[in-house]
C-alpha positions in Angstrom: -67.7 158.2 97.4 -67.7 161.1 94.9 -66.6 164.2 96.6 -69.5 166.9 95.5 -67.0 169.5 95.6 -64.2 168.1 93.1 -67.3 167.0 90.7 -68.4 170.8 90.7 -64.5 172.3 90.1 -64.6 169.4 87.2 -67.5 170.5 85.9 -66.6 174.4 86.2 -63.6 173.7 84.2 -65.4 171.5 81.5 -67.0 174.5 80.2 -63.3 176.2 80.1 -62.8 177.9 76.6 -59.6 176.9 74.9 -58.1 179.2 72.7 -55.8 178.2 69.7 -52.4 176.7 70.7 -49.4 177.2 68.9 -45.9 175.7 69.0 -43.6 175.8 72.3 -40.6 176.5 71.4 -37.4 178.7 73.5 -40.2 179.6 76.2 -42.9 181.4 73.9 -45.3 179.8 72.0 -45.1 180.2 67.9 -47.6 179.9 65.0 -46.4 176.8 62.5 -44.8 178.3 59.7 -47.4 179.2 56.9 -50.2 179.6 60.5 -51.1 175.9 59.5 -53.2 174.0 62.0 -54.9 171.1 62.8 -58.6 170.5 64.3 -59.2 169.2 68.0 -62.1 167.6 68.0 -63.0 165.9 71.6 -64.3 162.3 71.9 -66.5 163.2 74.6 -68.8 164.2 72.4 -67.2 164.3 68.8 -67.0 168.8 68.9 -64.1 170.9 67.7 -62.6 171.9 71.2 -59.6 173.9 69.7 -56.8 173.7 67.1 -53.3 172.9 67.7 -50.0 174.5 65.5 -49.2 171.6 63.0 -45.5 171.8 62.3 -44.0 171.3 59.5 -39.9 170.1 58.9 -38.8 174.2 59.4 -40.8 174.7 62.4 -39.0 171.0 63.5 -35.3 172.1 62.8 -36.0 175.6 64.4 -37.0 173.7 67.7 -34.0 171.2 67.3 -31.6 173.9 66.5 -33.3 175.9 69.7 -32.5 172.6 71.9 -29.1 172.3 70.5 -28.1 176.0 71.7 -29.5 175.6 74.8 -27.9 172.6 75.9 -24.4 174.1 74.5 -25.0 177.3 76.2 -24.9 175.1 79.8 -27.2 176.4 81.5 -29.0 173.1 82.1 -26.3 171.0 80.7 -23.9 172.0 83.0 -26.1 172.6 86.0 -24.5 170.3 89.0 -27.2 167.6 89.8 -28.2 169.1 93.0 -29.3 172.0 91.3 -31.3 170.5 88.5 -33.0 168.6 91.3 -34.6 171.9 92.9 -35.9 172.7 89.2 -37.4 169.3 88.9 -38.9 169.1 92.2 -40.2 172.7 91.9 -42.2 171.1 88.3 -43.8 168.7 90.6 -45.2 170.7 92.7 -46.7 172.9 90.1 -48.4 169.7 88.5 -49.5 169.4 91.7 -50.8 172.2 92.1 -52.4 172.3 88.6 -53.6 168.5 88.7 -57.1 169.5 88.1 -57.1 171.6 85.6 -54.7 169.3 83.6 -56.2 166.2 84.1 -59.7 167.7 83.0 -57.9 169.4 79.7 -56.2 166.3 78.6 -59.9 164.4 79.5 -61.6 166.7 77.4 -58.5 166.2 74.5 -58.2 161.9 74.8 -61.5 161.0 76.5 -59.6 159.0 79.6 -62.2 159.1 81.9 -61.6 161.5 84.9 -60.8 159.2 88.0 -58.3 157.2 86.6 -56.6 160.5 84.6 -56.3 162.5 87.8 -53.7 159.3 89.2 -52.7 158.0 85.8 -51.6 161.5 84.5 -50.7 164.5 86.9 -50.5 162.2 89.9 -48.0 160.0 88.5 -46.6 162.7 86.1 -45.8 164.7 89.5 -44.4 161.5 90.7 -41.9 161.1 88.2 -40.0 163.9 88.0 -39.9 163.6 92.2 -38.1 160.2 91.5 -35.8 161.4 89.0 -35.2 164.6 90.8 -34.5 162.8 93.8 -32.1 159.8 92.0 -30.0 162.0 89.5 -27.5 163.5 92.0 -27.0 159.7 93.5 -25.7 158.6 90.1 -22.8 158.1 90.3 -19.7 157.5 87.8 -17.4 154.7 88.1 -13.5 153.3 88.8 -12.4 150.7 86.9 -10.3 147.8 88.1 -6.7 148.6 86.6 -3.3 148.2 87.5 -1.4 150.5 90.0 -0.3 152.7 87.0 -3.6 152.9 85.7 -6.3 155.2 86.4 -9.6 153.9 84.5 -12.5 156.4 85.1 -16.1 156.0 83.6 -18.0 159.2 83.3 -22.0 159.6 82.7 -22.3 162.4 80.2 -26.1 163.8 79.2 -26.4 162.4 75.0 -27.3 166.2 73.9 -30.3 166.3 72.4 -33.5 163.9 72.8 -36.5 163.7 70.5 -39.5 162.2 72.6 -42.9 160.8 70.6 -45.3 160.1 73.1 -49.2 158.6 72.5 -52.5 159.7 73.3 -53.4 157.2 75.4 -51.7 158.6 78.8 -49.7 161.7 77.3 -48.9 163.4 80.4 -47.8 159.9 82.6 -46.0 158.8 79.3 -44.2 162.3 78.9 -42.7 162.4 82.4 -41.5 159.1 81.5 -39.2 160.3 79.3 -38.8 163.9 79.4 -38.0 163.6 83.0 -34.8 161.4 83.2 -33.9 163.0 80.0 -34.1 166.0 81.6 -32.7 164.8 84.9 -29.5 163.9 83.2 -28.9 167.6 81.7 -30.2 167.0 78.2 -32.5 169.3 76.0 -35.7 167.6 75.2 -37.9 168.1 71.7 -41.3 166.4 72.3 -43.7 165.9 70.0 -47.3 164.2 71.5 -50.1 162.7 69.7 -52.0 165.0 67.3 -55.4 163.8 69.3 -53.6 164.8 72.5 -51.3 167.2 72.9 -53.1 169.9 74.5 -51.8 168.6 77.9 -48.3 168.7 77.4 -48.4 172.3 75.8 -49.3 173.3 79.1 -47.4 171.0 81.0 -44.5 172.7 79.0 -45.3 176.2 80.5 -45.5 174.6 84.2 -42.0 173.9 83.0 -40.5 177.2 82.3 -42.6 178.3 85.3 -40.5 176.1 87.5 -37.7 177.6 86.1 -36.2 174.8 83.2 -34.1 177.4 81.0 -35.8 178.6 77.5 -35.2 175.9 74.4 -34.8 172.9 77.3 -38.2 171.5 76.6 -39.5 172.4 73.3 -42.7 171.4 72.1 -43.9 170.5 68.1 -47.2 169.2 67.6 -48.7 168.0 64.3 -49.1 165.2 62.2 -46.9 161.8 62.7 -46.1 161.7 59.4 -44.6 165.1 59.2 -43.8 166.2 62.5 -42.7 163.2 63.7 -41.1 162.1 60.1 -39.1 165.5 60.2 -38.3 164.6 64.0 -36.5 161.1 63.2 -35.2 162.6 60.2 -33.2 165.7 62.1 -29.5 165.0 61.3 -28.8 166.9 64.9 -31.4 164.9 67.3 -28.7 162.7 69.6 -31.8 159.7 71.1 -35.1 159.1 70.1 -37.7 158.1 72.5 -41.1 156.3 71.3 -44.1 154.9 72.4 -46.8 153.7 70.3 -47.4 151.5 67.1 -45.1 148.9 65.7 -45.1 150.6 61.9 -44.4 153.8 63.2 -41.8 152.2 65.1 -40.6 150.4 62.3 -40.2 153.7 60.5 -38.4 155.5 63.2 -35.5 153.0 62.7 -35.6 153.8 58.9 -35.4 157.4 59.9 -32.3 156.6 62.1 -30.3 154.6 59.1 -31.3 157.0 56.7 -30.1 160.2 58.8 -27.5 160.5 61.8 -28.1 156.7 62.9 -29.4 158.3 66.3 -30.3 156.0 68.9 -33.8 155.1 68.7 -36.0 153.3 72.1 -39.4 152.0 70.9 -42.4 151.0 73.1 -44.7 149.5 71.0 -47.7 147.9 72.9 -48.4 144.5 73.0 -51.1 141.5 73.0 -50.7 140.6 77.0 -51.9 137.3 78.6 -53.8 137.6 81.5 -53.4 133.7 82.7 -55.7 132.5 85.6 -55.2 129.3 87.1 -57.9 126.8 89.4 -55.7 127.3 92.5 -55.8 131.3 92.3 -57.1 132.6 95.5 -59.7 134.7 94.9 -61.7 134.3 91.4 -64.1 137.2 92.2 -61.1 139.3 92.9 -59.2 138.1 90.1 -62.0 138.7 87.7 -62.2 142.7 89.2 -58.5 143.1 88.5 -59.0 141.4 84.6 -62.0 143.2 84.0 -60.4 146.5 85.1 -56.6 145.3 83.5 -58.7 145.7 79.7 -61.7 147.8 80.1 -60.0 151.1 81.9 -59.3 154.0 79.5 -61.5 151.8 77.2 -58.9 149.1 77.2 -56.7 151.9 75.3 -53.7 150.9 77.6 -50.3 149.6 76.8 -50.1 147.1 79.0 -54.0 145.9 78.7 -54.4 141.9 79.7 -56.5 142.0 76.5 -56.0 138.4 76.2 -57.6 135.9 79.3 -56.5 132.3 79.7 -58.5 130.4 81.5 -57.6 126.8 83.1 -60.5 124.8 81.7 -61.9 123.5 84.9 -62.7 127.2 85.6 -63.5 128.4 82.7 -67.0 128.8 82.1 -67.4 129.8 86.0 -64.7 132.6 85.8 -66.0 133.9 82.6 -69.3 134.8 83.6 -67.9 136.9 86.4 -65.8 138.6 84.0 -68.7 139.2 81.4 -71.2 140.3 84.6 -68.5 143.2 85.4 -67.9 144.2 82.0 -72.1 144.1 81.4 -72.3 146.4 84.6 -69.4 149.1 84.0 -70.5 152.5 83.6 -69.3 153.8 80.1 -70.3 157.3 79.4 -69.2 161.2 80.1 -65.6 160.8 80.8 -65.5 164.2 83.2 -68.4 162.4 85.4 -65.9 160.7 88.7 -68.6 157.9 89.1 -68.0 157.1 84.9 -65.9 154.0 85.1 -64.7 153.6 81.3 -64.4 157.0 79.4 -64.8 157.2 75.3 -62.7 156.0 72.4 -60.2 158.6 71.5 -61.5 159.2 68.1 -63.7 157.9 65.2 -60.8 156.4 63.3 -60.0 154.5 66.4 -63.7 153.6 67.4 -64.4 152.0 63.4 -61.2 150.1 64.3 -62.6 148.6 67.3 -65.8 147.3 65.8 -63.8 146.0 62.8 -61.8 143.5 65.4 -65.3 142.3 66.3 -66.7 141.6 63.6 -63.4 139.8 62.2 -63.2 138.3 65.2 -67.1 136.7 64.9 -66.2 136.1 61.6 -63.4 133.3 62.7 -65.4 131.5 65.3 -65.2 133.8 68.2 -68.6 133.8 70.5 -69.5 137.0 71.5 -70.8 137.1 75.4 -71.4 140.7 76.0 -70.8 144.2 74.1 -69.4 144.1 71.1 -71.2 147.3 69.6 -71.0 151.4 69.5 -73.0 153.1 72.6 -74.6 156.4 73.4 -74.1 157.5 69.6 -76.7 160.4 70.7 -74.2 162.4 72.5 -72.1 162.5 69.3 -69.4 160.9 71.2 -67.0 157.9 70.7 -68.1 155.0 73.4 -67.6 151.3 73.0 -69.6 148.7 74.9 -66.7 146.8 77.2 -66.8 143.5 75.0 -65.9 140.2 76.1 -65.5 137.2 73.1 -65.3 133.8 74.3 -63.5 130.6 72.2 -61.0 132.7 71.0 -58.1 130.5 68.7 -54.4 131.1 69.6 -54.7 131.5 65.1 -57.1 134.0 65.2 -56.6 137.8 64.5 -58.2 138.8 67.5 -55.3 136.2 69.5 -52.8 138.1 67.5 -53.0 141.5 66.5 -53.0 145.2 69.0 -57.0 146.7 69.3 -56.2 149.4 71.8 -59.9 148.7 72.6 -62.2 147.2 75.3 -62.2 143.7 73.5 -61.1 141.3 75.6 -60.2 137.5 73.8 -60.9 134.6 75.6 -58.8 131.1 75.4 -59.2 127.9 77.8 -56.3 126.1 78.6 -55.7 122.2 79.9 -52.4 122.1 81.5 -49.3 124.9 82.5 -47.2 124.0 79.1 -50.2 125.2 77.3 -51.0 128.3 79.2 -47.6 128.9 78.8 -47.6 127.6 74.8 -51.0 130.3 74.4 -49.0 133.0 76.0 -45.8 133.2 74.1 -47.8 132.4 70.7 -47.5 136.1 69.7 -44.9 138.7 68.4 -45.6 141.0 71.2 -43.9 140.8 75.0 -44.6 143.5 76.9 -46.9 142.7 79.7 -48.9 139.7 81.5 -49.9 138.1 84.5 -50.5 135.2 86.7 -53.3 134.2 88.6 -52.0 131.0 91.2 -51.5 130.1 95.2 -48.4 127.7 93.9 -45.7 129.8 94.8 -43.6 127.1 92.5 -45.7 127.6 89.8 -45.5 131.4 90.1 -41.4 131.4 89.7 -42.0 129.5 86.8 -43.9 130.9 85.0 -42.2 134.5 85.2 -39.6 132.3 83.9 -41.3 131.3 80.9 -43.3 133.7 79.7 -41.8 135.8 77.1 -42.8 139.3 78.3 -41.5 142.6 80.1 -43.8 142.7 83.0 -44.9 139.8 84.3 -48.0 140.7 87.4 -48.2 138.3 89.5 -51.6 137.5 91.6 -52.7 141.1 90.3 -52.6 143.6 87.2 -50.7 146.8 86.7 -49.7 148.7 89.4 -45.8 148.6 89.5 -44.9 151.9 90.1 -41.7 153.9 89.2 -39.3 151.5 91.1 -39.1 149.0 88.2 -38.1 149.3 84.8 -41.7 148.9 81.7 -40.2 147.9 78.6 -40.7 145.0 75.9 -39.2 142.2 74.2 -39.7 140.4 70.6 -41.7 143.1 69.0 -42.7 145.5 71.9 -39.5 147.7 71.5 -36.4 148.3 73.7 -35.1 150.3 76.2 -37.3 151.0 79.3 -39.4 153.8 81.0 -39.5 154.1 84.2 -37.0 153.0 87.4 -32.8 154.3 87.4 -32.8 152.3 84.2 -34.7 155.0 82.0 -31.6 157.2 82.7 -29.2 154.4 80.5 -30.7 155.6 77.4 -30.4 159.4 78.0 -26.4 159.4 79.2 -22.9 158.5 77.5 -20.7 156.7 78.7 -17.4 158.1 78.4 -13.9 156.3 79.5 -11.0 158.7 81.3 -7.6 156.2 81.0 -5.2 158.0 82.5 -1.7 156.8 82.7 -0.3 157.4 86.2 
């Protein structure tokens, strides 16, 4: 049931003007250098909504060089646990008390549609820094087995400065991932989000300095990836880098590390999950809700999207239809409307994208059982029918390559070596999940399949209690869980002679 009052405080804040936004950087916000800027335009219905500061490489080291003073100064750094947890809890609460208002600005900026962004994106935002609050003064240190003469003691010291990249898919859930433990561990944070959505986090970033984080802690540099984030991985004084998004930018990143400081570089870069559903699983029109919803939310512009469905033959054609029935019936349209059930493309580049993967995708064989095309071009906005193609190949582009779009690609399978065969045929391993009452079965495929995240019996979900991260090509490192906080601490060894 859609709750008339939170539809009308949604649509009071839709007609919010937004004026220009400029850099965040040592608490105040600061024109790029030169007052260069960059259009917003909003997917919801393809309008300028603002403009965002575009920084270039001086406005980049002025941020770094803020964080770098800051975190020597101590203020944070320093800060016993216990009291960087009251800071962190008190940011929580203000997303909380904001959660509205952000998750309708970054709707307006990305086009997430509204139900999911006010979980996916304050709610769990707010989550996050509660669990890192709450974990970083339980961390503890270590004593190493030594002789009686030997004292061996293992500190965990915060790296210094950290560099965060985050996409435009989720910005706000995918920020906390990492600026929160970062933070939580006493570093200084530079974050740069997507140029399509950054207007969240800039304001996320006051909320910050609100709660009381000390000036230069969190620093904030929007623009272009292949300047602002290009002078970001270039920085010789940026300690970690942490990324989410594309493999080439990825790729580049680590370039960026060899050919500066050789900083420490964690990459999350998507993936091409299976979604693998058995005879035996328990429910089919269950399972077929959950697979329908694990590609088409956020327009299948999710991470972890089961965008590829294997299907165990006998099945096949019975499970399919269910699949293509829900995706016929979801309600794509204005992403601020709580009943919409898939929001719009984030932008036009990403839209044409889309429809190219269909059409290659026809091109090679595939067999096209519903959507497939651009929708509601009269509102000027970005929408994508959800799109289901059966008799996809394991060969086949569509089997291989990222959309970061409601395509979903449909193989059949005979036997559990080939489901298992189909799933591990590409470079990505980030996500997946299996549909099966054989508990046996179950074990072994989390066994076999080559991924981060293997869902069993449902898809996504897992909440901050366990580690997301990828293997083969869908990075390193991990968000989320007491293991984020490995990549934003040193280890350093005390061996004292007694």
């Amino acid at each position: 049931m859609v709750s008339r009052s939170t539809q009308e405080s949604i649509d009071a804040l839709r007609l919010n003007s937004i004026p220009p936004q400029g850099l965040f950087i040592g608490g105040k916000s600061h024109d790029a250098e030169g007052g260069k800027t960059l259009e917003v335009v909003s997917p919801i219905d393809g309008q300028p909504l603002t403009s965002i500061a575009a920084a270039g490489t001086a406005d980049v080291d002025a941020a770094v060089k803020v964080a770098r003073r800051a975190y020597e100064k101590g203020a944070w750094s320093r800060a016993a646990p216990a009291a960087r947890k009251k800071v962190l809890l008190r940011i929580a609460e203000l997303i909380d008390k904001h959660a509205l208002e952000l998750a309708v600005l970054g709707v307006r900026d990305n086009g997430t549609e509204i139900a999911m962004a006010l979980k996916a994106e304050p709610d769990s935002a707010a989550g996050t820094f509660r669990y890192y609050a709450e974990a970083i003064d339980k961390v503890y240190g270590e004593i190493a087995p030594t002789a009686d003469n030997i004292l061996g003691l293992i500190h965990r010291e915060p790296v210094g400065v950290v560099a965060a990249i985050v996409p435009w898919n989720f910005p706000m859930m995918i920020g906390a991932w990492k600026i929160a433990p970062a933070l939580a561990a006493g570093n200084s944070v530079v974050l740069k989000p997507a140029e399509t959505a950054s207007l969240s986090l800039l304001r996320l970033a006051e909320i910050c300095a609100e709660a009381g984080l000390p000036e230069g802690t969190l620093n904030v540099v929007t623009g272009r990836g292949d300047v602002t984030g290009e002078a970001l991985g270039l920085h010789m004084d940026v300690d970690v880098l942490a990324f989410t998004g594309s493999g080439g930018v990825g790729r580049r990143l680590l370039e960026y590390s060899a050919r500066s400081n050789l900083k420490r570089v964690y990459l999350e870069l998507g993936g091409k999950s299976p979604n693998i559903v058995f005879a035996d699983a328990l429910d089919l029109d269950q399972a077929a809700k959950v697979s329908a919803s694990g590609i088409f939310r956020n327009s299948g512009q999710v991470c972890v999207a089961g965008s590829r469905l294997l299907v165990e033959k006998s099945i096949h054609r019975e499970f399919v239809a269910k699949v293509v029935a829900i995706a016929a019936s979801m309600k794509v349209g204005d992403p601020l409307d709580l009943s919409t059930e898939a929001g719009a493309v984030s932008s036009a580049d990403q839209l044409d994208k889309n429809l190219a993967h269909v059409r290659t995708a026809l091109a090679e064989g595939g067999e096209l059982r519903t959507g497939g095309s651009r929708i509601l071009e009269e509102t000027g906005g970005f929408y994508m029918a959800p799109t289901v193609l059966d008799a996809v190949r394991p060969d086949m582009k569509l089997a291989l390559e990222e959309v970061f779009g409601p395509v979903l690609g449909v193989m059949a399978f005979d036997d559990e070596d080939e489901a298992i065969r189909f799933a591990n045929s590409t470079r990505y391993g980030l996500a997946s999940a299996v549909w099966t009452q054989n508990l046996s079965r179950a074990h072994r495929m989390v066994r076999a399949i080559k991924a981060g995240v293997v869902h069993v019996n449902t898809y996504g979900g897992a909440d901050g209690t366990v580690p997301l991260g990828g293997v083969k090509q869908s990075g390193n490192g991990h968000d989320k869980s007491l293991h984020a906080l490995d990549k934003f601490h040193d280890l350093k060894t005390a061996w004292i002679q007694l």
